[in-house]
C-alpha positions as a Markdown table, in Angstrom:
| # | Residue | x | y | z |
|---|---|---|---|---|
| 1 | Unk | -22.5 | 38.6 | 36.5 |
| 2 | Unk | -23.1 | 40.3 | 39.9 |
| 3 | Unk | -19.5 | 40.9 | 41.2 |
| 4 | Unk | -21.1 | 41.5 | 45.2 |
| 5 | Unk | -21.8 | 37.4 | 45.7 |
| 6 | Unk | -18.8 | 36.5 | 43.8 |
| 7 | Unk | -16.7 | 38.8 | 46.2 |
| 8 | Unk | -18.4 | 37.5 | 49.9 |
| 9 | Unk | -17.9 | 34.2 | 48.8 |
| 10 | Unk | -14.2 | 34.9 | 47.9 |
| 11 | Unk | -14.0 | 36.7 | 50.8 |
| 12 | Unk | -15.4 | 34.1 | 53.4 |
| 13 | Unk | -13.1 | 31.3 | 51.9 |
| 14 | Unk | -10.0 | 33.7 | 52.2 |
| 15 | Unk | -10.8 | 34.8 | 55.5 |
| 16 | Unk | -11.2 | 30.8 | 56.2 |
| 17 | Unk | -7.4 | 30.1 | 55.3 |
| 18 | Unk | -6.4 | 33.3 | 57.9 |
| 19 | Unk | -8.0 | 31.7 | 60.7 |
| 20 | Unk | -6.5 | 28.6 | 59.8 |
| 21 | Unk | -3.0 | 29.8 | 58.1 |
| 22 | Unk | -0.4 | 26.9 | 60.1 |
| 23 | Unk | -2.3 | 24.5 | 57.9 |
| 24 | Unk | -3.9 | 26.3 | 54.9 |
| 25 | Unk | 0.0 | 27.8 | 54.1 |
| 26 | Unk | 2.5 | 26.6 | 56.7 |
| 27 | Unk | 2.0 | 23.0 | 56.5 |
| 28 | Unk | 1.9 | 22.4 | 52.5 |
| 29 | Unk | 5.3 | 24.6 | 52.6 |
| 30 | Unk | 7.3 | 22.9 | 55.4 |
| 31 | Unk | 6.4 | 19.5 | 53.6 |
| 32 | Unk | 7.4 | 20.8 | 49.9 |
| 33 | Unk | 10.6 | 22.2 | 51.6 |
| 34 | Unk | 11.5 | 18.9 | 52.9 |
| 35 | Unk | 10.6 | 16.6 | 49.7 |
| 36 | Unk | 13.4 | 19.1 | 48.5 |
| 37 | Unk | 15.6 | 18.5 | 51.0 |
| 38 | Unk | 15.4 | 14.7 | 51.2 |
| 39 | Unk | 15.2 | 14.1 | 47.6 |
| 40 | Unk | 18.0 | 16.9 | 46.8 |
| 41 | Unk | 20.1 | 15.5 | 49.6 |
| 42 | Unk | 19.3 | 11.6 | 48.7 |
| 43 | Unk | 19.1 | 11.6 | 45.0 |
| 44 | Unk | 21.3 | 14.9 | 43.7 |
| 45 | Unk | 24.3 | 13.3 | 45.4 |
| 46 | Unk | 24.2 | 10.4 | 42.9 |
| 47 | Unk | 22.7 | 12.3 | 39.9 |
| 48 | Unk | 24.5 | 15.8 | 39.8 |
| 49 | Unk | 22.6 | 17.2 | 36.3 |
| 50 | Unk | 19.9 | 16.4 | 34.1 |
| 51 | Unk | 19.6 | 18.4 | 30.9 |
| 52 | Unk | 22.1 | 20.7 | 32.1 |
| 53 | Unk | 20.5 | 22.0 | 35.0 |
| 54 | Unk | 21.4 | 20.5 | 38.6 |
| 55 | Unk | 19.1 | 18.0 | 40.1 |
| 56 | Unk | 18.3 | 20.1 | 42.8 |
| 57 | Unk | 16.9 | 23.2 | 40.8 |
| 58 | Unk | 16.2 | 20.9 | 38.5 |
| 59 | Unk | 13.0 | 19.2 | 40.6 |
| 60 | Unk | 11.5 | 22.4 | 41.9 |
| 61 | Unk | 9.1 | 22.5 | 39.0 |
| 62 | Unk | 8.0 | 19.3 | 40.1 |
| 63 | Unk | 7.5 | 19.7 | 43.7 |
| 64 | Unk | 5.7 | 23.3 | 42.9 |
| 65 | Unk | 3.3 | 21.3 | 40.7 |
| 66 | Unk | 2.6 | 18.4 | 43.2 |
| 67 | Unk | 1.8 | 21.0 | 45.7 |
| 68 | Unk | -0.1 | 23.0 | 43.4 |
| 69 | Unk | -2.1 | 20.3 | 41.9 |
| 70 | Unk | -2.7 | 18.8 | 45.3 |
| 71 | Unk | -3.8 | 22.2 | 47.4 |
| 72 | Unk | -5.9 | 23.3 | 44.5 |
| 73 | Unk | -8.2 | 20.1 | 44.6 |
| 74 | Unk | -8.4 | 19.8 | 48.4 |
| 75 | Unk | -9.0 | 23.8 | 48.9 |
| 76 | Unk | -11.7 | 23.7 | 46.7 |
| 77 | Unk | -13.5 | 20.1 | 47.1 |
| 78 | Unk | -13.6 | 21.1 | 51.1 |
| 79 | Unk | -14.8 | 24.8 | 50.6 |
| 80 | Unk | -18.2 | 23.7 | 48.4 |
| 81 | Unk | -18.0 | 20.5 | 50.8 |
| 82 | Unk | -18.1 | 22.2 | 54.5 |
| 83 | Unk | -21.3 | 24.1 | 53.2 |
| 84 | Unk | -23.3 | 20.4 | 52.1 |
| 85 | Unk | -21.8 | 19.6 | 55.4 |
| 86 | Unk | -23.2 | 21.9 | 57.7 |
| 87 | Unk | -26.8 | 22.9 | 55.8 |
| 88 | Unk | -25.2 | 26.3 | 54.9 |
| 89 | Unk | -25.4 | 25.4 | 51.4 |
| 90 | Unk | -29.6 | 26.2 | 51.7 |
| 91 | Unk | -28.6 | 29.9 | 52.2 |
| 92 | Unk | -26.4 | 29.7 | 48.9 |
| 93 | Unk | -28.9 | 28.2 | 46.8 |
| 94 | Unk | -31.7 | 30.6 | 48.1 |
| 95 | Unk | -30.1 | 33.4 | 47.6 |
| 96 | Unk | -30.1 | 35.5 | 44.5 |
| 97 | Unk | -26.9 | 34.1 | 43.1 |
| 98 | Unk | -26.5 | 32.3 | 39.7 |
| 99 | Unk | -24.4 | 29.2 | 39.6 |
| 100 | Unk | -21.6 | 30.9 | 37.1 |
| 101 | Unk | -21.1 | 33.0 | 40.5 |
| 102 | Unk | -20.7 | 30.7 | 43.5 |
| 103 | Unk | -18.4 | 28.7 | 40.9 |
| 104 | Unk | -16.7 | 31.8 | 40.2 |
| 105 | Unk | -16.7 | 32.6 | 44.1 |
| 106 | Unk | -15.3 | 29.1 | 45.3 |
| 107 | Unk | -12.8 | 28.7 | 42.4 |
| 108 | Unk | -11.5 | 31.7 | 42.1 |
| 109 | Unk | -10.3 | 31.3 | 46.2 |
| 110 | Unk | -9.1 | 28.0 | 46.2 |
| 111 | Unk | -6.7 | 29.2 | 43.2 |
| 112 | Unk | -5.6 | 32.2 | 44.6 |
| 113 | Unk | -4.3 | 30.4 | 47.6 |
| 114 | Unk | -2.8 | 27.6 | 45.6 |
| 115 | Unk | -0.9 | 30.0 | 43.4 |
| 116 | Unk | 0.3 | 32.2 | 46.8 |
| 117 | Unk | 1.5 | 29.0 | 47.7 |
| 118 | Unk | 3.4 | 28.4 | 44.5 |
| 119 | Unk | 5.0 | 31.5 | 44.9 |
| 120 | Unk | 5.7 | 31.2 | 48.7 |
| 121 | Unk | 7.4 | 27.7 | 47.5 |
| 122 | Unk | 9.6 | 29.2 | 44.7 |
| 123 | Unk | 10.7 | 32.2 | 47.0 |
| 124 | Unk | 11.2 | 29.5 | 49.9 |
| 125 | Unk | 13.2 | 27.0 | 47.1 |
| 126 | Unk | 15.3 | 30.3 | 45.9 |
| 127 | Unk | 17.4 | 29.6 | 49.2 |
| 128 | Unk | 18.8 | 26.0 | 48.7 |
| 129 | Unk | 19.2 | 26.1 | 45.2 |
| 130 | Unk | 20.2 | 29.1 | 42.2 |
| 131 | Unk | 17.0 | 29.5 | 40.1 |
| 132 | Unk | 16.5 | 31.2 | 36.8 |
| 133 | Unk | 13.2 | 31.3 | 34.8 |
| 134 | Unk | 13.9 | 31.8 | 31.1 |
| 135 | Unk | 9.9 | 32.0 | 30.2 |
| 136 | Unk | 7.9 | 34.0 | 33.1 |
| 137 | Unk | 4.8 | 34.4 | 31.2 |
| 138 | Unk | 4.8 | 31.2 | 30.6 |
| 139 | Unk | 5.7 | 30.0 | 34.2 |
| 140 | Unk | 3.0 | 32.8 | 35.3 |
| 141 | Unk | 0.2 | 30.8 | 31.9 |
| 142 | Unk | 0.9 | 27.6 | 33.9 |
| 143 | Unk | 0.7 | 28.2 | 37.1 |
| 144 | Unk | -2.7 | 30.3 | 36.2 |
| 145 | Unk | -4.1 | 27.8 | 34.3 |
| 146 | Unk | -3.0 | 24.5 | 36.7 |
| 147 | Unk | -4.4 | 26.5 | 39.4 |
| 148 | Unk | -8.1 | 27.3 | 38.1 |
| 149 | Unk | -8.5 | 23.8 | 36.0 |
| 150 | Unk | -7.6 | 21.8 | 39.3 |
| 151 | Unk | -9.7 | 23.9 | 41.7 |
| 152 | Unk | -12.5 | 23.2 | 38.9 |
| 153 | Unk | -11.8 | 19.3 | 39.6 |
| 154 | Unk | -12.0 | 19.9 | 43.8 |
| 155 | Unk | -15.2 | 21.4 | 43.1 |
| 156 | Unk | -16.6 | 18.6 | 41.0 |
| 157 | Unk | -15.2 | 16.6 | 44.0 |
| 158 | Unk | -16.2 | 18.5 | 46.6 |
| 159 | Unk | -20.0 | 18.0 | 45.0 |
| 160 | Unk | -19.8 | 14.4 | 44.5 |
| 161 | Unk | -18.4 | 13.6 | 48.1 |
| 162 | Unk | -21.4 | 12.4 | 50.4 |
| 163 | Unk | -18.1 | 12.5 | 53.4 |
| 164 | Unk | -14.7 | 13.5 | 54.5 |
| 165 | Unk | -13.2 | 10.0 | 53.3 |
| 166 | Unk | -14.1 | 11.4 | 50.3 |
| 167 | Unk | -12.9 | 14.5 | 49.4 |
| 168 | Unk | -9.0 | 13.0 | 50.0 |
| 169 | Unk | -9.7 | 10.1 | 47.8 |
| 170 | Unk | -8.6 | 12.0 | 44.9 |
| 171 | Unk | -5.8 | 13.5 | 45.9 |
| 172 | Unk | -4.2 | 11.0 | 47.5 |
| 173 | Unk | -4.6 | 8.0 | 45.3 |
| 174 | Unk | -5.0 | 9.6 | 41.9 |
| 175 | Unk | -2.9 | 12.8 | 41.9 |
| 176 | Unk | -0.3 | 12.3 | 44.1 |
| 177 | Unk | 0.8 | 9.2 | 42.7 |
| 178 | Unk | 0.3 | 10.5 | 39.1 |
| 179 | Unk | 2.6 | 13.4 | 40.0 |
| 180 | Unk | 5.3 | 11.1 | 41.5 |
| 181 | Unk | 5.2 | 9.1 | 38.7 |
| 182 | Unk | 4.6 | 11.8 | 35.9 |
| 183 | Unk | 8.5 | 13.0 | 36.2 |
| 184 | Unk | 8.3 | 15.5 | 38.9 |
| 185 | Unk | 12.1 | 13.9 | 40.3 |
| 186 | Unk | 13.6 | 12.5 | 37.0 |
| 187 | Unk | 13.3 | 13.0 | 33.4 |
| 188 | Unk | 11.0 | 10.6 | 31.5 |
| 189 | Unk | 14.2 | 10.2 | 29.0 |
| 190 | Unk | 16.2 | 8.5 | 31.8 |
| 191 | Unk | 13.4 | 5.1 | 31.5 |
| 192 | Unk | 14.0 | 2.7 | 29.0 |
| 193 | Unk | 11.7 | 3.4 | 25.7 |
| 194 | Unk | 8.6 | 0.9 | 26.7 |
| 195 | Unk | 8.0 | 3.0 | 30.2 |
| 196 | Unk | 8.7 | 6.1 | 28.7 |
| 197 | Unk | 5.8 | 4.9 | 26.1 |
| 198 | Unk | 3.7 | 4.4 | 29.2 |
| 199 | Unk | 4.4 | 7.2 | 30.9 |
| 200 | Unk | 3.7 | 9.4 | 28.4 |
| 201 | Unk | -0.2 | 7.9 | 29.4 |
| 202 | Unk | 0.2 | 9.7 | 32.2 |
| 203 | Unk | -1.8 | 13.6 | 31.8 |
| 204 | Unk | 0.6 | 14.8 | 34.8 |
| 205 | Unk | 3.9 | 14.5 | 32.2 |
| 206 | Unk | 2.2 | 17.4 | 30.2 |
| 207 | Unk | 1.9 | 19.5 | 33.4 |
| 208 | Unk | 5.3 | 18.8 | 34.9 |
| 209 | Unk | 7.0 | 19.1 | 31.4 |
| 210 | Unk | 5.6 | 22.3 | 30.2 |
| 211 | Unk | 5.9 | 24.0 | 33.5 |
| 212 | Unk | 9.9 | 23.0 | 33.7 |
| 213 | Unk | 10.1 | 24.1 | 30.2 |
| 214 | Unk | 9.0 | 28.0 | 31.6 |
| 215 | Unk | 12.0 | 27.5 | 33.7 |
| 216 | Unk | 14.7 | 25.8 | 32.1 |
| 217 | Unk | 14.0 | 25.6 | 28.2 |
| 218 | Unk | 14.2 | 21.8 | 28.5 |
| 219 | Unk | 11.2 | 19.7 | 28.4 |
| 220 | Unk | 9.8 | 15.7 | 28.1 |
| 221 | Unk | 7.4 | 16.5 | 25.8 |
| 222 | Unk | 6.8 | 19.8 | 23.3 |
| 223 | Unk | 5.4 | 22.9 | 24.8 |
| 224 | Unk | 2.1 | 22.4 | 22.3 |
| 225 | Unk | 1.5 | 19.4 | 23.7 |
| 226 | Unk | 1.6 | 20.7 | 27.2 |
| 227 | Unk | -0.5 | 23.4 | 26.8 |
| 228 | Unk | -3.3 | 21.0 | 24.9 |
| 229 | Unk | -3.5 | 19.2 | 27.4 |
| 230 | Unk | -4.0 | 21.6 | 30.3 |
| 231 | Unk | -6.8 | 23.3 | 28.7 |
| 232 | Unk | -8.0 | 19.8 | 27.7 |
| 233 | Unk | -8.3 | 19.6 | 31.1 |
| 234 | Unk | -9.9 | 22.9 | 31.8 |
| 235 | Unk | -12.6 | 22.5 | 29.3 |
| 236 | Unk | -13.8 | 19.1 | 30.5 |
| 237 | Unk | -13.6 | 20.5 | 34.2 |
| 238 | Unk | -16.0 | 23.4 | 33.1 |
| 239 | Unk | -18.6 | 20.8 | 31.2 |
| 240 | Unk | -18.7 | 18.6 | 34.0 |
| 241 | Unk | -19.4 | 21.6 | 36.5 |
| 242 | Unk | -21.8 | 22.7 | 33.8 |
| 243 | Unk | -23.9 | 19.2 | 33.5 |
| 244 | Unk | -23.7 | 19.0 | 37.5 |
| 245 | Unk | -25.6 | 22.4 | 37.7 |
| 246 | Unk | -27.8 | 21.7 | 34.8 |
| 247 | Unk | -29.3 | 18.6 | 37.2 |
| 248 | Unk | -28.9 | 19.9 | 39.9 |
| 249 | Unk | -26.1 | 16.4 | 41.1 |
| 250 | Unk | -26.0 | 15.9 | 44.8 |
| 251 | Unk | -26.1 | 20.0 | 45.5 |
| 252 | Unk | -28.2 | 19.8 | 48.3 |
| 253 | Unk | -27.4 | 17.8 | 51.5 |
């Protein structure tokens, strides 16, 4: 693999969030901060613990994964998107530059801001609520992992979209409502049994579940099971990306 390509491209979609940094970083933070703040203010009054761990540290897992899940897709769906947009994409294809690295080149940016922005939101959450972190490879495994298999999907996304409308489709009426309901604010153990049976249909659960565990040792669902599923995830993220490139789907304009 020819590391030059892989590194302009990196380089173009970095330099993209600078130029645009209130909304590439500020935005996503101020709203995480104030789903903490309402939900911590709203909620933790009335539930004070759950599992041991107060409700307020107890949901920044959650909101860290909502943004991270969210971000991820929508940095990477509108970074392979803008270039279909604007013709650009001609000089991409043209140039001497195999699919592995503008996949590579895309990816690898819109996860590196998503997990800057994971961190920026942990460092940011430190200040309203006492954290700890029993597991921080594992935190660091999930994050990682989230990160790159999501960005994977915004690409796939950002490929299929034939317009802006598009590329929020996803993220707003698939993930985010998967997230809310995949026990980012409460503990799947606090629904009676048959919704707990359902929710445990819902992929995000595994996320959530294994990504609290890094933190506080507790968990919905084993650690096995979350870790399954994310590179579940991950491997049918790289075979669709693979087929699309093998066809050649809706690349071009």
């Amino acid at each position: 693999m020819n590391l030059y390509p892989v590194r302009a491209i990196y380089m173009a979609e970095m330099a993209r969030t600078r130029r645009t940094l209130l909304q590439s970083i500020v935005s996503p933070v101020i709203s995480t901060s104030l789903y903490f703040v309402v939900f911590g203010a709203a909620i933790g009054s009335r539930i004070t613990e759950i599992g041991g761990v107060s409700y307020g540290a107890f949901i920044v897992p959650g909101l860290i994964m909502l943004m991270l899940l969210t971000q991820s897709v929508s940095n990477a769906s509108f970074g392979i998107f803008f270039p279909k947009f604007s013709g650009s994409i001609y000089e991409i294809l043209s140039a001497p530059i195999s699919y592995l690295e503008i996949v590579v080149g895309y990816v690898g940016a819109a996860a590196s801001k998503s997990i800057l922005l994971g961190l920026i939101i942990l460092g940011t959450s430190s200040f309203f609520v006492p954290l700890e972190i029993a597991h921080p490879f594992w935190m660091l495994t999930f994050l990682v992992l989230t990160a790159v298999t999501f960005s994977l999907l915004g690409f796939i996304i950002g490929i299929w979209a034939d317009g802006f409308d598009k590329l929020q489709l996803v993220p707003l009426l698939v993930i985010t409502p998967l997230t809310f309901l995949g026990g980012s604010f409460y503990s799947i153990d606090m629904l009676p049994p048959f919704w707990q049976s359902v929710t445990l249909a819902n992929p995000v659960v595994y996320l959530v579940s294994g990504f609290r565990w890094s933190f506080y040792g507790i968990s919905d669902v084993s650690l096995g099971a979350s870790v399954a599923m994310i590179l579940l995830f991950l491997a049918a993220s790289l075979a669709t990306i693979a087929w699309i490139f093998r066809t050649g789907y809706r690349l071009k304009p």
